[in-house]
N, C-alpha and C positions, 0 to 999 in steps of 0.2 A: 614487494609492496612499496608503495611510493609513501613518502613522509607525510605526516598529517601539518598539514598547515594552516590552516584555518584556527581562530581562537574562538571560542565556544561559550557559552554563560550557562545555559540550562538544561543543554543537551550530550551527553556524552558520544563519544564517536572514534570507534577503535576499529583497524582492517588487520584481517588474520584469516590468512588461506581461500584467499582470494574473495571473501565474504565479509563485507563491511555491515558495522554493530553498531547501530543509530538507537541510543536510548534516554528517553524522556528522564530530566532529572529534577525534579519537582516534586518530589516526595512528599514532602509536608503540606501540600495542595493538591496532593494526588495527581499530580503531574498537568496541572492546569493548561492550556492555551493560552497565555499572552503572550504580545506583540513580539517580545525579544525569543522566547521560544518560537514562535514563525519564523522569525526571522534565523536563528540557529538550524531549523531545519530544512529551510532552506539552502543555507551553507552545505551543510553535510552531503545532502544530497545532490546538489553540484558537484560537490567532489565526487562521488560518488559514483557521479554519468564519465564525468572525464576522465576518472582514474582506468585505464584500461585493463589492469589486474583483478579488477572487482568484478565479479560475476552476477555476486547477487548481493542483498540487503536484508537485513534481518531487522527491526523496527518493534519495540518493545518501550513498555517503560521501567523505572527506576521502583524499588519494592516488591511487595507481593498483593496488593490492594487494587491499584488503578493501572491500565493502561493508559489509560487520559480519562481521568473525570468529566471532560468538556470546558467551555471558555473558563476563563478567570473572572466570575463575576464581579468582584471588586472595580476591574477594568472596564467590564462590558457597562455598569451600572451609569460609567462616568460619560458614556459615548454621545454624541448627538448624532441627528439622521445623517448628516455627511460622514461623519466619521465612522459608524458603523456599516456604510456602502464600501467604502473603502476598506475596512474590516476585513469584510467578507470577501473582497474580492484580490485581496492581499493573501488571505486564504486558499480563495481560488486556484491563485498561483503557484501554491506551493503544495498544494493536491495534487494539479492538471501536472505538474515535474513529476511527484513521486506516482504515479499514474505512467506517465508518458516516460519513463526511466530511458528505457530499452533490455532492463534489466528486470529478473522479477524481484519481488519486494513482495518479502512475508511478514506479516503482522505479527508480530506474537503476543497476541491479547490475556496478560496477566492480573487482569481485572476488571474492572469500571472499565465501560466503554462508552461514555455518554454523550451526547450531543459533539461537538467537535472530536470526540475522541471513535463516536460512531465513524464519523464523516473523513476521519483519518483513516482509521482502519480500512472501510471500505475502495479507496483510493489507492491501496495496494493489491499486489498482484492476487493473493493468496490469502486467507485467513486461518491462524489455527488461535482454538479458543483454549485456554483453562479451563477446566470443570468449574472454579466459582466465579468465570469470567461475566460480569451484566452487560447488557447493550439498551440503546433506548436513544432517543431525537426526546427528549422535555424541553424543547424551546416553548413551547408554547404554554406552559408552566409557565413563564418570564414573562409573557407579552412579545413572544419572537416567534419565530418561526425559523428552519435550521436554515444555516448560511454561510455555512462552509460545503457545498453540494450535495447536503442529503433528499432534497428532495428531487435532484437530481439520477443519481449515484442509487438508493436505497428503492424508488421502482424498478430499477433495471435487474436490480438484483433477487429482489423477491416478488416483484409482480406491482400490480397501480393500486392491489383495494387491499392486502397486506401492509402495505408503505404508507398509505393514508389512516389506515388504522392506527399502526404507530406513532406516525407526525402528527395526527388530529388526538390523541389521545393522551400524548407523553409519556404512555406505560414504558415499565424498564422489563425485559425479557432474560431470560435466562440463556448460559450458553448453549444447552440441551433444544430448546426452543428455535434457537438464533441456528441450529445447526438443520432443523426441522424443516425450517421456510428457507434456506439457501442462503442465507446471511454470511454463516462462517463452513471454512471447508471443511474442518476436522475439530474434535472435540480430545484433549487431554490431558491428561490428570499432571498438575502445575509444576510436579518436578520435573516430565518431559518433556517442559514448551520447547524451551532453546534446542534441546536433541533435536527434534523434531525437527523442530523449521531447518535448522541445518542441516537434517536430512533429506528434505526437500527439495534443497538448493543444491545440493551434494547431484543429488539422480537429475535436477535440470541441467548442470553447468556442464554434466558427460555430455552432452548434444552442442551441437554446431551452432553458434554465439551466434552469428548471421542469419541463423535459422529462427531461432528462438527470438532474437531482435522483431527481424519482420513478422512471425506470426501474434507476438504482442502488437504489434502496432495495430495491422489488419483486425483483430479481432475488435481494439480500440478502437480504430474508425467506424468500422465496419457499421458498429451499434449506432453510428448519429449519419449514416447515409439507407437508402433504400436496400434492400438485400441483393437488386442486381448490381449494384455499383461498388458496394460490397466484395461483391463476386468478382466485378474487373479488378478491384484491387487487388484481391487475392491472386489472380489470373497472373498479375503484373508480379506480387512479388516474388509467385513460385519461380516467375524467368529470371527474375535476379536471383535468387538461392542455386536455379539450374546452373549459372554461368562462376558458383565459387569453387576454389578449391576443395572447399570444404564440403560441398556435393561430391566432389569426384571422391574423395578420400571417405566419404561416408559408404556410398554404393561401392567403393572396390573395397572397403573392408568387409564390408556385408556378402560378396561375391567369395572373398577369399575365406571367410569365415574366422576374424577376428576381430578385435573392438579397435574401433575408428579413432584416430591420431589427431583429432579437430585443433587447428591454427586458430581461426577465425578471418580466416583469409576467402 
């Protein structure tokens, strides 16, 4: 593992075994969104793409309560229309990275999951929820509406008059519920989050890094182009996956019948 370099305020961020441990540390505000926590998780998760050791990301927060309760209203109260454009799209930013990793990135939703902390979660690869985990978009509670890509992000995932339900309502849903409508992948009981996700990441990282990069990405594109263009992409990246070592050493392990030696080459 490479040294951690980066200096951190709010977010903690530790790599072990090839799996880097990105956790919200805001405890006492239920692990809120402000500016300097965007800005920390950001950091992290740069390292996190460039570190070549790291397979996967595991994204959690601090306690046993919230995942992310959502923005820091203290902060958001103070904002004006400029500021809060920029907000959001500061936001944007640091989604569309943990999104576009090339790495997967499991959530491990340990509680609250509201309004920004919805819009976090869903921006990674994977979601496993806690049994007392909530979810819910209440911007509109506030006089907002969500702005860190949930009304983006949260049709794609459960459909256009589900996600309108929720953003036009601000109802807060249960993890059970959230697992019902396609929200969260897997639902379990909060002593096994972190096992879990690590196991997750464990059965992804045996497969070919190159492989696993480009069908992340395809799939990411994929959803904001037409499904034939879609298709050429995919068409395209199968030729690059065909032309790696890491194709030849997958199929002749497979032929000879034992498990594949993946470089990432």
């Amino acid at each position: 593992m490479s040294p951690m370099t980066i200096a951190l305020v709010n977010v903690l961020y530790e790599k072990r075994n090839g799996i880097a441990y990105v956790t919200l540390n805001r405890p006492k505000v239920l692990n809120a969104l402000d500016a300097t926590t965007w800005a920390d998780l950001r950091s992290a998760f740069e390292d996190a793409k460039a570190d070549s050791s790291v397979r996967g990301v595991i994204l959690t927060g601090a306690g046993d309560k919230a995942f992310v309760a959502g923005a820091d209203i203290s902060e958001l109260a103070r904002v004006d229309a400029y500021e809060a454009e920029e907000f959001s799209r500061f936001g944007h930013e640091v989604l569309n990275l943990i999104e576009n990793l090339g790495k997967p990135v499991i959530a491990a939703i340990n509680g609250f999951a509201l309004g920004g902390g919805c819009e976090t979660a869903m921006a990674c690869t994977i979601r496993i929820a806690a049994e007392h985990a909530k979810f819910g978009q209440p911007e509109v509670k506030l006089g907002l509406l969500p702005g860190g890509g949930g009304t983006q992000r949260l049709p794609r995932l459960v459909g256009k008059g589900r996600a309108l339900q929720l953003i036009l309502t601000g109802e807060t849903i249960s993890a059970r519920e959230a697992y019902r409508i396609g929200l969260v992948n897997e639902v379990v009981p909060a002593a096994n989050l972190i096992a879990r996700a690590e196991a997750v990441l464990k059965q992804i990282a045996a497969n070919a890094p190159i492989a696993v990069k480009y069908s992340l990405d395809a799939a990411n594109k994929g959803l904001d182009t037409s499904q034939s263009e879609g298709l050429a992409l995919e068409a395209s990246y199968f030729g690059i996956c065909a032309s790696t070592e890491d194709k030849r050493e997958g199929t002749t392990a497979f032929l000879e019948k034992r498990a594949p030696e993946f470089q990432g080459r």
